[in-house]
N, C-alpha and C positions, 0 to 999 in steps of 0.2 A: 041467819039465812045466807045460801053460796050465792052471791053472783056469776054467772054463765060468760064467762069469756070469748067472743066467738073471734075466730080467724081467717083472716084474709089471706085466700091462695097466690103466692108470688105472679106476677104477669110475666110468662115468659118476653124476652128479649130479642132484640132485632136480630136476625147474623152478624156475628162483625163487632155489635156496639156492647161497650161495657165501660168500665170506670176509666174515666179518664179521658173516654173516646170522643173526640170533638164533633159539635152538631153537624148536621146533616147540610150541603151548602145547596143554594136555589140556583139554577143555571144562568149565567150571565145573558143578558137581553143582548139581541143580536143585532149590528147598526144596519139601518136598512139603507141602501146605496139609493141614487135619485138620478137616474137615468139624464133629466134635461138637464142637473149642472155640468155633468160630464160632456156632453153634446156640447155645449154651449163654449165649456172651455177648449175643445177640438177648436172649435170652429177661432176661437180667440187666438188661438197658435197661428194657424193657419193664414189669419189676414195679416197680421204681424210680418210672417213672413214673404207674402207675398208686394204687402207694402216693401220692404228693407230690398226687396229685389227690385219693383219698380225704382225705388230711389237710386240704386246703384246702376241701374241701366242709365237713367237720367244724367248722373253725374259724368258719366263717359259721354253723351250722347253730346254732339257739335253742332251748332246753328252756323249757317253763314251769315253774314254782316259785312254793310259797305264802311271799307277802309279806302284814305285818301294815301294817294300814292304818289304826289308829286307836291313842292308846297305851293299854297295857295294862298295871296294878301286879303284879308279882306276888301269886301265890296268886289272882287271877283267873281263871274258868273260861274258854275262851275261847269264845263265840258266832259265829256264821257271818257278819253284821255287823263282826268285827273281822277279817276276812283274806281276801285275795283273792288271784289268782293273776299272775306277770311273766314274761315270755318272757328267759332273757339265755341270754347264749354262754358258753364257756369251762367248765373245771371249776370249778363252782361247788359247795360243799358244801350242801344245802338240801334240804326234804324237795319230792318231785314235786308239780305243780301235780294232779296226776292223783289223790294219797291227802289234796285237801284235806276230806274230809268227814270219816275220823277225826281229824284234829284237833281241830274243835269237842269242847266238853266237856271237854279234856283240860286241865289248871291249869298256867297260867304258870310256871316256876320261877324265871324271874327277870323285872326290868321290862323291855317293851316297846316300840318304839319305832316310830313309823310309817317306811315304807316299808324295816324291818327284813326280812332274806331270812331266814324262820324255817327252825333245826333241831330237831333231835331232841331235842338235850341243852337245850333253852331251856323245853322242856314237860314234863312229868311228869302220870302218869294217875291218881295220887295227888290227890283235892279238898286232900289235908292242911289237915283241920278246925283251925281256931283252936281256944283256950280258949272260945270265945264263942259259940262254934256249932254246932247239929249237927245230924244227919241224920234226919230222920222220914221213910216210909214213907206213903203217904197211899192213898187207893182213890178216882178220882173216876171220873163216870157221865159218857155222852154230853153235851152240853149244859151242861158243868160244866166246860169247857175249849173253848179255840180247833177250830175246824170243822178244823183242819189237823193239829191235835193239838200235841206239843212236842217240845222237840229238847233235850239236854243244852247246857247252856252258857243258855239260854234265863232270863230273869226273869219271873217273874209276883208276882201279887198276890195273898195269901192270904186268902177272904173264907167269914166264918163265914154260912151261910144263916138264916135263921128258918124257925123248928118248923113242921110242917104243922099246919094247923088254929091255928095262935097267935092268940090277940085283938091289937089294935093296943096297943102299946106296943114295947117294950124289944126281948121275945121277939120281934115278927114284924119288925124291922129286921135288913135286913145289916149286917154288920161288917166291918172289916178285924179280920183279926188280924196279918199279917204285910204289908207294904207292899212288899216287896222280897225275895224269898227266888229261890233259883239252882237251879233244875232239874238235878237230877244222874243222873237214870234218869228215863228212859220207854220203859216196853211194856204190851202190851196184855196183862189180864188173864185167864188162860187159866178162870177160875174163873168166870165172867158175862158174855153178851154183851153189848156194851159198854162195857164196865168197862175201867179201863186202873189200870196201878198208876206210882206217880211217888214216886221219891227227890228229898223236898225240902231243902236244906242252908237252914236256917230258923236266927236267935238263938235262944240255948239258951233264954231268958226264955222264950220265945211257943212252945216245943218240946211242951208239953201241950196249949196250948192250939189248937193245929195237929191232936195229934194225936186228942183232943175230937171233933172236928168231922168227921174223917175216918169215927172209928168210927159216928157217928149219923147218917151217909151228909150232912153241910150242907156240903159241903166245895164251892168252885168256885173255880178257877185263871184271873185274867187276866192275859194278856200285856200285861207294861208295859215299858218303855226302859230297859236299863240304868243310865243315866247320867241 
């Protein structure tokens, strides 16, 4: 008996492909880009350099500051004559050129040195009275002080006036009683028009004799030179 062979008709072939021919390749996946990390890293540039420009402006930029200008011992009150104001850069520790007014008045607590960038810790608002010295209270009239008035820190002269009505001698001469005393309070006295009241830091010696004068209204303040 034959058996029947049957045949299977070849499958034609791609274009192109035949022995040899390497598979067929699947298209590479495509990255997909993400809009907000892009944004985000804009914006990261951006402060970066707007920081680097603040800082560089800063580093140029000058504050002024009170610098002492003349030396100064301690326990000295300080006068507006010993300090003045410097422009520097950088962080510097120093009180602002801007609050040099309180300063004056306020007592060294250690020695000074010229063109010293003064702080906080260098002054104290304590006079801290010697054994030697001390504080009277005085009442002078218009005309009995500088037309500008005074300022703490400030020196004057303590000068005993003559009696009204005094015959010539002794009694109608001025005096000095104090040649150098340190102004530690000035305001004006709420009690008389024009009156002003002044804390003088006078030697304890001359401390009555200051305050004498004050009480029987002879009392007159000249501004003299520290030094």
């Amino acid at each position: 008996m034959t058996t029947a062979v049957r045949r299977t008709a070849p499958q034609p072939m791609a274009p192109g492909a035949g022995a040899g021919s390497p598979p067929a390749r699947s298209p590479l996946p495509t990255r997909q880009r993400r809009p907000g990390w892009t944004a985000l890293a804009v914006a990261l540039i951006g402060a970066c350099a707007a920081l680097g420009a603040l800082l560089y402006v800063r580093a140029g930029a000058k504050t002024p500051v009170v610098v002492v200008v003349a030396e100064v011992p301690a326990g000295h009150v300080l006068a507006r004559a010993d300090l003045s104001t410097v422009a520097v850069s950088g962080g510097v520790t120093a009180i602002a050129g801007q609050n040099l007014d309180s300063v004056v008045g306020q007592t060294a607590a250690v020695h000074l040195l010229p063109n010293m960038l003064l702080q906080r810790s260098m002054i104290s608002a304590d006079p801290g009275l010697s054994g030697t010295e001390a504080a009277v209270g005085v009442v002078v009239r218009s005309g009995q002080i500088p037309a500008d008035g005074l300022r703490p820190g400030d020196t004057v002269e303590v000068v005993a006036l003559p009696a009204a009505g005094a015959a010539s001698g002794t009694a109608a001469t001025a005096r000095v009683i104090v040649a150098a005393a340190r102004v530690d309070a000035f305001r004006a006295d709420p009690a008389q028009t024009g009156g002003n009241l002044v804390t003088l830091i006078v030697p304890r010696s001359s401390s009555t004799a200051v305050a004498a004068a004050s009480g029987s209204g002879r009392i007159a303040l000249i501004e003299v030179s520290a030094r």
